[in-house]
N, C-alpha and C positions, 0 to 999 in steps of 0.2 A: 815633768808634769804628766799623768796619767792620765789617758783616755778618757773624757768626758767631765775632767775637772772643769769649772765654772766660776770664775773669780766674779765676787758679788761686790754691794756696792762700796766696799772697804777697799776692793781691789787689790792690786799686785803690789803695795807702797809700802810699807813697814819697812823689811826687810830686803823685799825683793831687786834684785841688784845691788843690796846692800851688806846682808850678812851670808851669802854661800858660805854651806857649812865646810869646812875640809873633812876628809878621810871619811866617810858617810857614802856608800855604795847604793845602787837603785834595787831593779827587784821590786818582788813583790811586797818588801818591807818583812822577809823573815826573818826578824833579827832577835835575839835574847834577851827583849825587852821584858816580858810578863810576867810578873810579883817576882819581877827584879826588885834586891836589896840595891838603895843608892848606893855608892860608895862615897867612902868620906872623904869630905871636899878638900881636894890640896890647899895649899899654903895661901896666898891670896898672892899674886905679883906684885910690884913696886908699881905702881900706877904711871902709864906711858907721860912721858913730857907734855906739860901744856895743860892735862888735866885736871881740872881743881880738886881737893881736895877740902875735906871725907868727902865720896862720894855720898849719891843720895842713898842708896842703901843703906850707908853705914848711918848716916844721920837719921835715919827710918828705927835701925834694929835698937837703937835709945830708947823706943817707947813700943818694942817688941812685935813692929812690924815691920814688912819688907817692901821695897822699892823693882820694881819692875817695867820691863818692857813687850811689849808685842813684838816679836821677830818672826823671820818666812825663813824657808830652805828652798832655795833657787841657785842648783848645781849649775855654773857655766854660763850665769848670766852677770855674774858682779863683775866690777869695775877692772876694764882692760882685758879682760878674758881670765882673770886669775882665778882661782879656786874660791880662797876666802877674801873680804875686803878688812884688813887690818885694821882702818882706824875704825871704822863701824865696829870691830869686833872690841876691840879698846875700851869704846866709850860704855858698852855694854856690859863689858867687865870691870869698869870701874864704877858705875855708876847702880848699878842692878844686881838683886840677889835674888829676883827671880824672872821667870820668861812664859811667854803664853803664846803658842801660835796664831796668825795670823786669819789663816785660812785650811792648814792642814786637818786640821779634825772634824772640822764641818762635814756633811753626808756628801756633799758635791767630788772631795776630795778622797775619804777612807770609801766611798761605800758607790762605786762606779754602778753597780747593779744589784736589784733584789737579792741575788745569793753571791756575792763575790765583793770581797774590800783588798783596798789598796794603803794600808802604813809607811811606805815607802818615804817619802818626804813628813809626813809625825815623828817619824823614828829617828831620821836624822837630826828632828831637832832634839828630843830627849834626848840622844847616845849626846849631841854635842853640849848640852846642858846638861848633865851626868858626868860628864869628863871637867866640866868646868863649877863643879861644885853648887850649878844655881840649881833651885827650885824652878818646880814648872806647875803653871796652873793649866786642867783643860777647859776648852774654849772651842766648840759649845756642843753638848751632846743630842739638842733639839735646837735649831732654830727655825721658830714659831711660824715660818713666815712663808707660804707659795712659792712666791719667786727666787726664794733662797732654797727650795729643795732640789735634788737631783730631778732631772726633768723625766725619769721611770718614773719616779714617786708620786706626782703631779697626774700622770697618766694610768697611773697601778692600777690591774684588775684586781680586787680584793676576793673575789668568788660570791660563792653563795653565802658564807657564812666572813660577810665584811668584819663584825666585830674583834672573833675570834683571829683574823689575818692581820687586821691591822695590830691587835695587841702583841702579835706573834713579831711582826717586821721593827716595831719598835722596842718590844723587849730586850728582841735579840741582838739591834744596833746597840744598847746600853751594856747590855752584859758581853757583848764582845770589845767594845772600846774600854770600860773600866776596870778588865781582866787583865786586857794586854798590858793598861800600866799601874797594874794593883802593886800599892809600897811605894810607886815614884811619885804621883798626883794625889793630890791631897784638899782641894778644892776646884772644883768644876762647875762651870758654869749650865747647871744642866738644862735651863729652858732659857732663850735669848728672844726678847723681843715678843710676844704675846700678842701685844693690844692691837685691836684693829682700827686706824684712824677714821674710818668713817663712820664707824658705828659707836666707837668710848666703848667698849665691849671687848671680849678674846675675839680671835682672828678664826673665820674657818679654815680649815686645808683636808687634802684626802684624808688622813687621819682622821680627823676632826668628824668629818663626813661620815666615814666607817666607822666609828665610834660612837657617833651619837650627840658629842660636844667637844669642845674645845678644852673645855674643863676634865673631861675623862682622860684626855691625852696627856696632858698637865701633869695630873696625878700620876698618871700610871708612870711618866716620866722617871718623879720625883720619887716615887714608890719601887721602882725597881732599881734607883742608883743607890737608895738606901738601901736596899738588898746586899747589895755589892759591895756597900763602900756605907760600913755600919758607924765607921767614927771621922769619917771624912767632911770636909763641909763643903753644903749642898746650895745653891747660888740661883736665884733667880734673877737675869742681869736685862737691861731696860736701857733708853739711851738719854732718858731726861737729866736736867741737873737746872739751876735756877733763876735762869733767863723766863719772864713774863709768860713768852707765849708758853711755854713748858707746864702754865698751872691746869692745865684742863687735863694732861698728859697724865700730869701727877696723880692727880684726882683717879683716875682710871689704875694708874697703878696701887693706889693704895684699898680699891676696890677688889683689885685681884688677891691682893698679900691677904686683905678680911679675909675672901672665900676660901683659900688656903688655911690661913690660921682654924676657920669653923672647920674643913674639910677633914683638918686632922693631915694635913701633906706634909711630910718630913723637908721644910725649907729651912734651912739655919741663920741666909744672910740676902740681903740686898746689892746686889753690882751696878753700881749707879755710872752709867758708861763715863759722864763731864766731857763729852765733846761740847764746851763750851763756844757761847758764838757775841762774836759782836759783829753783827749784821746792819747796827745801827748805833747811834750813840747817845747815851743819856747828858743834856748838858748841866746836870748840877753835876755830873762826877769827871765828865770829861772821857768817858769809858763807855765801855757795854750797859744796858740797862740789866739790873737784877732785882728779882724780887726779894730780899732778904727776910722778911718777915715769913712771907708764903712758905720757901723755903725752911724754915726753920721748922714752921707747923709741920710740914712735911719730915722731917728730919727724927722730929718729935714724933709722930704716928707712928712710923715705922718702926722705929727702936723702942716705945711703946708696948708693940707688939710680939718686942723680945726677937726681933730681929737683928742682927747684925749687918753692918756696910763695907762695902770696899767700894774703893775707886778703882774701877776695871781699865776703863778706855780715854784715859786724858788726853786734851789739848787741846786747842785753840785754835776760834776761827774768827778773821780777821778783817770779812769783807769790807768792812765801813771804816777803817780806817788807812789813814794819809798813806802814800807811797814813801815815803820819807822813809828811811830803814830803824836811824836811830829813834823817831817819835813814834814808830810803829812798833818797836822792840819796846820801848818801856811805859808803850800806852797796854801791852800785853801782861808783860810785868805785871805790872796793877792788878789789872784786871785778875790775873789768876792768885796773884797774893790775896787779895781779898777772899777770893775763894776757896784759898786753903787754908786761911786762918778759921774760917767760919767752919768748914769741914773738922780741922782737928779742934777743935772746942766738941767734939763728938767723942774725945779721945779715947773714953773707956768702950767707943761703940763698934769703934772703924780700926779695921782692918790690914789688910794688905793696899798699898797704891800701884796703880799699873799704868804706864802711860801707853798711848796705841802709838808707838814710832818715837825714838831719840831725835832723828836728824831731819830736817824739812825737805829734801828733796826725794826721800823714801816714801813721806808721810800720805797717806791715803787721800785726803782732802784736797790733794792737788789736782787728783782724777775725778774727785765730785765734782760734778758740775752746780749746787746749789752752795757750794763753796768758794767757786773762783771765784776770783776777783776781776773787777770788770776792765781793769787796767794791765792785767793778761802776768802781773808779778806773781810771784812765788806766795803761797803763803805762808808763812813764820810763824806756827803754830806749834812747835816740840822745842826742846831745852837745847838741840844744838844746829848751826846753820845749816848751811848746804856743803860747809867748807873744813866741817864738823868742828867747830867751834863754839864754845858756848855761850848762851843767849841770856842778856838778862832775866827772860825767862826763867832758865836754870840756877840763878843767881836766888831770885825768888823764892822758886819751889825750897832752896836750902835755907834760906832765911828761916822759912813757916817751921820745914821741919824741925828745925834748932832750935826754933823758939817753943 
């Protein structure tokens, strides 16, 4: 982990301790990544024992999309001191055709200061997603959000002339990240997060501040990755998806995607994160409450507007229901079946699907604290246990896709 990295509120959970890459060296990440041709992907292996089959990728690539996961690169911290953790690495390989970093690409982690970045752990994830024939999305080339910037950033002297500095530090983060893996990423998340919750409005930050708006940052974001990356698709990703309290969120987001669409900003798609929650429970369904109509509207406006969706950051949170494992497992079930039936009735609009962590003792929500559970259990929020076995969860997600 490189000097001055900062694990945000996603935290260390995905992968970390979970997929250590092998044979992936530190450094300052000068490796012969940039407008690297992929190479073409080997054979596919015999899918480890225990595994169900098709994975979810292969039941995704039916209707010409791909099944994914968030993974981290954490040399020497996986399970018993080993290099890589096998079955973590298994269930990835069987289940996933493509991978999105965790935390790697974030500014916190490539961009330790003003004039100096660190690829070191990004690189080890593409070389190892390169080697194993998956696609990789990047994640996230701005996120929108103060407490999520390097803390230089936060404090940056812009000079006399702020505009022109800040257009300068931000361009230059985009054209040097989408060069290094020009030909291997092919959809990037490039603003994360925007809205500002107290105001229903963009969020300010130094940028924002040296710039004039929030909105200039936005643009010039979305306007210098299209530079770079003329046929590549451009991702503004967000964390609503269609639980009640989410409609005011929405609202706000579908105000941003207008001002864009008027603006003239090169965005192609919508990344709707679906960290979906049942913090409480509806009793006509027995489940999570949803809005399903709101949502739909939602659904509607957006693709309306000739935008495109993925599902970036799935899974599930589970506060409000029983400690019970098996009425906990297939009160979940439910609940996300529902949700991806309703999602692919989208089919000609949606995308790529990416969940944020396979296995629940990785998974990030463990370390939110607006997440745990008040009974101090695990949460059981991704397709596989703690034991890495798979959850009726994952049972689900393959039903929808198949169907």
């Amino acid at each position: 982990m490189s000097k001055g990295f900062q694990f945000d509120r996603r935290g260390a959970m995905t992968g970390l301790g979970a997929l250590a890459l092998a044979a992936c060296g530190g450094g300052s990440g000068a490796r012969p990544v940039t407008g690297a041709t992929p190479p073409p992907p080997p054979p596919p292996p015999p899918p480890p024992a225990g595994l169900p089959t098709p994975g979810l990728n292969a039941l995704s690539t039916r209707k010409g999309r791909k099944f994914g996961t968030a993974i981290a690169s954490s040399p020497g911290r996986s399970e018993a001191g080993s290099v890589q953790n096998p079955r973590y690495t298994d269930i990835v390989l069987t289940e996933c055709g493509i991978v999105v970093p965790e935390n790697e690409m974030k500014w916190q982690a490539v961009r330790p200061s003003a004039d100096t970045y660190n690829f070191a752990r990004m690189d080890e994830i593409v070389a190892w997603a390169q080697a194993q024939g998956l696609a990789v999305r990047g994640h996230t080339l701005l996120w929108h959000r103060p407490q999520w910037f390097p803390v230089w950033l936060n404090s940056y002297d812009f000079g006399a002339n702020r505009v022109a500095e800040a257009e300068r530090l931000l361009t230059e983060h985009i054209r040097t990240v989408t060069r290094r893996y020009k030909g291997v990423i092919n959809s990037y998340d490039v603003v994360n997060e925007a809205i500002d919750h107290d105001t229903n409005g963009t969020i300010e930050t130094s940028l924002s501040r040296a710039m004039g708006s929030p909105e200039a940052v936005i643009d010039l974001a979305f306007h210098t990755a299209r530079a770079e990356l003329p046929t590549e698709q451009l991702v503004y990703n967000d964390y609503m998806s269609w639980e009640p309290q989410h409609r005011a969120h929405c609202d706000d987001v579908l105000r941003l995607l207008e001002g864009l669409r008027k603006r003239g900003t090169p965005v192609d798609a919508l990344g709707i994160q679906s960290h979906i929650e049942m913090f409480s429970i509806d009793p006509a369904t027995g489940v999570g409450p949803y809005a399903e109509r709101e949502w739909r509207r939602f659904l509607d406006e957006v693709t309306g507007m000739g935008y495109r969706l993925l599902i970036t950051e799935f899974d599930v949170k589970d506060k409000a229901l029983p400690a019970d494992i098996a009425l906990r497992d297939a009160k979940i079930a439910d609940y996300a079946r529902r949700y991806f039936e309703l999602m692919l009735e989208y089919d000609a609009h949606l995308d790529d699907i990416l969940a944020w962590g396979m296995v629940d003792k990785f998974n990030w929500l463990q370390g939110f604290a607006p997440s745990k559970r008040t009974d101090g259990l695990e949460v059981r929020g991704t397709p596989y246990d703690s034991e890495y076995r798979p959850k009726p969860l994952r049972t689900a997600i393959a039903a929808s896709l198949a169907a």
